[in-house]
C-alpha positions in Angstrom: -29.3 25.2 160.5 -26.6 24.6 157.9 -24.0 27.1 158.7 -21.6 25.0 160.2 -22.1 22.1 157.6 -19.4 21.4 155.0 -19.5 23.4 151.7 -18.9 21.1 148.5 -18.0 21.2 144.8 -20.3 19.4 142.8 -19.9 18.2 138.5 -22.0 17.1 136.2 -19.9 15.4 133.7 -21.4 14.3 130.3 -19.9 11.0 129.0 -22.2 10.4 126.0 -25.5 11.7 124.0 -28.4 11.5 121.7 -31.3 12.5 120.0 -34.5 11.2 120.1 -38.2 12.3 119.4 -39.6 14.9 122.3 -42.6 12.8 122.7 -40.4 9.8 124.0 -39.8 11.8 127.2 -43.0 12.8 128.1 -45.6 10.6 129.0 -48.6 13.5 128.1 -47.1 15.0 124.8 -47.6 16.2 120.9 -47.3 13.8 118.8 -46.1 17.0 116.1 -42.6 18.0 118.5 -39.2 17.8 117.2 -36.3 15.8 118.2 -34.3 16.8 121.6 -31.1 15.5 122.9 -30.6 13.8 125.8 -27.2 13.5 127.4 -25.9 10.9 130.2 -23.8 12.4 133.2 -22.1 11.2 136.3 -22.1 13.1 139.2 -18.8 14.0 141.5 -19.3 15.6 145.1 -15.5 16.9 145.8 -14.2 18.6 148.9 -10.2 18.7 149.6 -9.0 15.0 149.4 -12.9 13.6 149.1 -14.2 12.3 146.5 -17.6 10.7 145.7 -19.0 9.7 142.7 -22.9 9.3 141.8 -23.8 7.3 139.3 -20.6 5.1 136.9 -22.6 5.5 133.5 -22.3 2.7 131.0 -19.3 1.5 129.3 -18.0 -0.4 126.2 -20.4 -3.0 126.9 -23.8 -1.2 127.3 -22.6 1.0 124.2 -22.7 -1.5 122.2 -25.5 -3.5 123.5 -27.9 -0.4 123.9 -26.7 1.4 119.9 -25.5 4.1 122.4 -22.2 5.7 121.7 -19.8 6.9 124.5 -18.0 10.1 124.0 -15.8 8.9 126.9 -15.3 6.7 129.4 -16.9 8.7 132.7 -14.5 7.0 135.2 -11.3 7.5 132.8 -12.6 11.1 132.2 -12.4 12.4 135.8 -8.9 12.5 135.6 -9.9 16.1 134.5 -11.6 17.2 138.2 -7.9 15.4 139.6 -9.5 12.4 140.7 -8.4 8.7 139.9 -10.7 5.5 139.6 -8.3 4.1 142.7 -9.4 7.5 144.8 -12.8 6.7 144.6 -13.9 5.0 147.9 -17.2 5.5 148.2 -20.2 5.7 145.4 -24.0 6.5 145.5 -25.9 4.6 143.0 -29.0 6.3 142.8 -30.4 3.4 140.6 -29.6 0.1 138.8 -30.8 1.2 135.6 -27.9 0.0 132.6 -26.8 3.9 131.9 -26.0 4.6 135.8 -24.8 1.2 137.3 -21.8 0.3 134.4 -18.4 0.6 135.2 -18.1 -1.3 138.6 -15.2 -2.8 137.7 -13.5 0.3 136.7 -13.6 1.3 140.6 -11.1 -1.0 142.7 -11.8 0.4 146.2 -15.2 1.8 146.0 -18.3 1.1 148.2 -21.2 1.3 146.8 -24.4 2.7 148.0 -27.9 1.6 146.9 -31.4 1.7 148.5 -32.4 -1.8 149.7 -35.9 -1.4 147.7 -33.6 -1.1 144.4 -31.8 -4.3 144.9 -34.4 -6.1 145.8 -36.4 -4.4 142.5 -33.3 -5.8 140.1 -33.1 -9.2 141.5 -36.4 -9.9 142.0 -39.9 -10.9 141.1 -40.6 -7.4 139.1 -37.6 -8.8 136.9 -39.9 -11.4 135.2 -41.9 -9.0 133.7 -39.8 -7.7 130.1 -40.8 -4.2 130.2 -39.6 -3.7 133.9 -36.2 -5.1 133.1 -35.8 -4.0 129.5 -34.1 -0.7 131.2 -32.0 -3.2 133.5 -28.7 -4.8 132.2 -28.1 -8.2 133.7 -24.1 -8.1 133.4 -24.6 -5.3 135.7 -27.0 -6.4 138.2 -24.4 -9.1 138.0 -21.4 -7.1 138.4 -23.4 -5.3 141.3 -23.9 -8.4 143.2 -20.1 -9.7 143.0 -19.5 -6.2 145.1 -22.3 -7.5 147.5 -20.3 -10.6 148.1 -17.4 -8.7 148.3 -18.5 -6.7 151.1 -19.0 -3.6 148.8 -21.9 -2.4 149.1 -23.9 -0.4 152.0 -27.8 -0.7 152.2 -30.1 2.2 153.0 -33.8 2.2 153.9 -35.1 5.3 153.1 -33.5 8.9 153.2 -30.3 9.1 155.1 -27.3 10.7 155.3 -24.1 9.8 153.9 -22.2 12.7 155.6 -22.6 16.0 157.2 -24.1 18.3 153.8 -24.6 15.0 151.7 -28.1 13.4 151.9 -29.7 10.6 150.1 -33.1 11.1 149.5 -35.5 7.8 149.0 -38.5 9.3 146.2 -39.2 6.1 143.8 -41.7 6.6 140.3 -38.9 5.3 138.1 -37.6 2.6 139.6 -38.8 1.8 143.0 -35.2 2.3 145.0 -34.3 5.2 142.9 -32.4 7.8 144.8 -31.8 11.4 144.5 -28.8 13.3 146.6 -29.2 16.6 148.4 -25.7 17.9 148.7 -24.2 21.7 150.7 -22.7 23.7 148.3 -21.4 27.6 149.1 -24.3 28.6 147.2 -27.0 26.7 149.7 -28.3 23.3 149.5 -28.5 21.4 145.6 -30.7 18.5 144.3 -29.2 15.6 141.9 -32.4 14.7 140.8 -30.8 11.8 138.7 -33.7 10.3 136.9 -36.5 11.4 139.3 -37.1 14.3 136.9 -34.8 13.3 133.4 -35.8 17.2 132.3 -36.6 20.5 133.3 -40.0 19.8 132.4 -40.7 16.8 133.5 -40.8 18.8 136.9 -41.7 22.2 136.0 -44.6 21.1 134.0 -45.6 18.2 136.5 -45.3 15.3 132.9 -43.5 12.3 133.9 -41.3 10.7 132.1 -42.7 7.0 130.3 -40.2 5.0 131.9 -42.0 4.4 135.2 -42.8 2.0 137.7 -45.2 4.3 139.8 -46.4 7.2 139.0 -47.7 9.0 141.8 -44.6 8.3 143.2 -42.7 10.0 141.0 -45.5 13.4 140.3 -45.0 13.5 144.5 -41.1 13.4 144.2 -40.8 16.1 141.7 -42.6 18.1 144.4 -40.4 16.6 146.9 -37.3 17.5 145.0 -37.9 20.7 144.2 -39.3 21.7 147.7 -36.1 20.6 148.8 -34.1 22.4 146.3 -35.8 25.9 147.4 -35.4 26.9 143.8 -35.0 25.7 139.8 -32.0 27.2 139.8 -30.5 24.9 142.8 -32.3 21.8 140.7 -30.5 19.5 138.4 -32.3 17.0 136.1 -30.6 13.6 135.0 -30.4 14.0 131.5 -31.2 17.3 130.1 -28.7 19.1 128.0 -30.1 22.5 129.6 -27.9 21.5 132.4 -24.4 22.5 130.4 -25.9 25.6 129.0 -27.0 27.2 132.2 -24.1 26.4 134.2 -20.2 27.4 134.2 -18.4 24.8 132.8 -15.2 23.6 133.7 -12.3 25.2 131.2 -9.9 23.6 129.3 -11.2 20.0 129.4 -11.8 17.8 126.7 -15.4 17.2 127.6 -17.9 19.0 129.4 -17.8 19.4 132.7 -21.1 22.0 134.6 -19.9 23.4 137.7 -23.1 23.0 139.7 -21.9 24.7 142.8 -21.6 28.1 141.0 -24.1 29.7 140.2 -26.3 29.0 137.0 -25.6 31.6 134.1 -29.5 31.5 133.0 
């Protein structure tokens, strides 16, 4: 029963952007399709005075390292939802991944969140191997670890929840900690897929995506994910520019902010 669980806002906020072939984010594809964009969001889960912030993006550093322009700094740029970097006290990192684990710096008092599979993925053997790290960034698997020593950072194994409405679901296939969030909205129960599904289709049309460690894993959490979601329409991919063009977006921002908790507008 949910009725008595809290009701959250949730964002998607789109820090930066590009275009790339179709058939790069497919593993089954034409090799005649066009190019695509694909955006880069952080998440924010918002209730009163609460704050919590999935995923930090990539900054300055990984821009340049990685070709990949920002179009803001995602931390600086939630000033605009009326949260500050200092506000931020706790985190979910749904995986290390260079374009969702930047930025720790940038967040003073935050805890962060992790799956102990994910951790052990970025620091250990599976790192030896260059494709298997190539999506890693070691200045932030290094910047992750100082938090560790800090006492900073809270281990999960397996699904668990982070509060009353806010669930952290274990599913794998891309990395092999990789973490979605199931979060209580007024409109019934939402899926941040993050990069279990980076589109639509990589769900819909059961194709994963190339970058994967496992991928039964990741056909089985599509299924998961949108089992738990009830519906497409209360699904949300990690990177799919579909995601600002169905939903509301926040008005009178500088960037582009999809209110997820409302309902999708196609």
């Amino acid at each position: 029963m949910t009725e008595n669980l809290p009701e959250y806002e949730v964002y998607a906020l789109r820090y930066a952007r590009m275009t790339r072939p179709a058939s790069h984010n497919f593993i089954l594809h034409d090799v005649h399709d066009g190019a695509v964009g694909m955006d880069f969001y952080v998440w924010l889960i918002k209730r009163g005075d609460l704050a919590i912030l999935v995923d930090t993006g990539f900054g300055d550093r990984g821009a340049t390292l990685r070709n990949r322009p920002l179009d803001c700094c995602p931390i600086d740029a939630l000033k605009h939802l009326g949260v500050s970097a200092e506000s931020i006290q706790d985190v979910i990192l749904t995986h290390l991944h260079w374009d969702h684990a930047g930025n720790l710096d940038k967040l003073p008092r935050a805890n962060f969140h992790v799956q102990e599979a994910e951790a052990a993925f970025a620091t250990g053997p599976c790192m030896c191997q260059p494709l298997l790290r190539r999506p890693f960034a070691v200045e932030d698997v290094c910047d992750f670890v100082h938090r560790l020593y800090q006492d900073r950072v809270t281990f999960h194994n397996g699904d668990d929840a982070l509060l009353p409405g806010i669930e952290l679901l274990h599913i794998g296939g891309h990395t092999k900690g990789l973490q979605a969030v199931r979060v209580h909205t007024a409109r019934g129960w939402i899926v941040l897929a993050s990069d279990a599904a980076h589109y639509y289709d990589n769900a819909t049309l059961k194709v994963p995506f190339p970058v994967v460690v496992d991928v039964e894993q990741m056909l089985v959490g599509h299924q998961r994910l949108l089992k738990l979601a009830g519906s497409i329409s209360h699904f949300v991919p990690g990177h799919d520019p579909a995601v600002l063009a169905r939903y509301p977006n926040v008005p009178d921002v500088p960037v582009p902010i999809a209110i997820l908790h409302e309902t999708p507008e196609q």
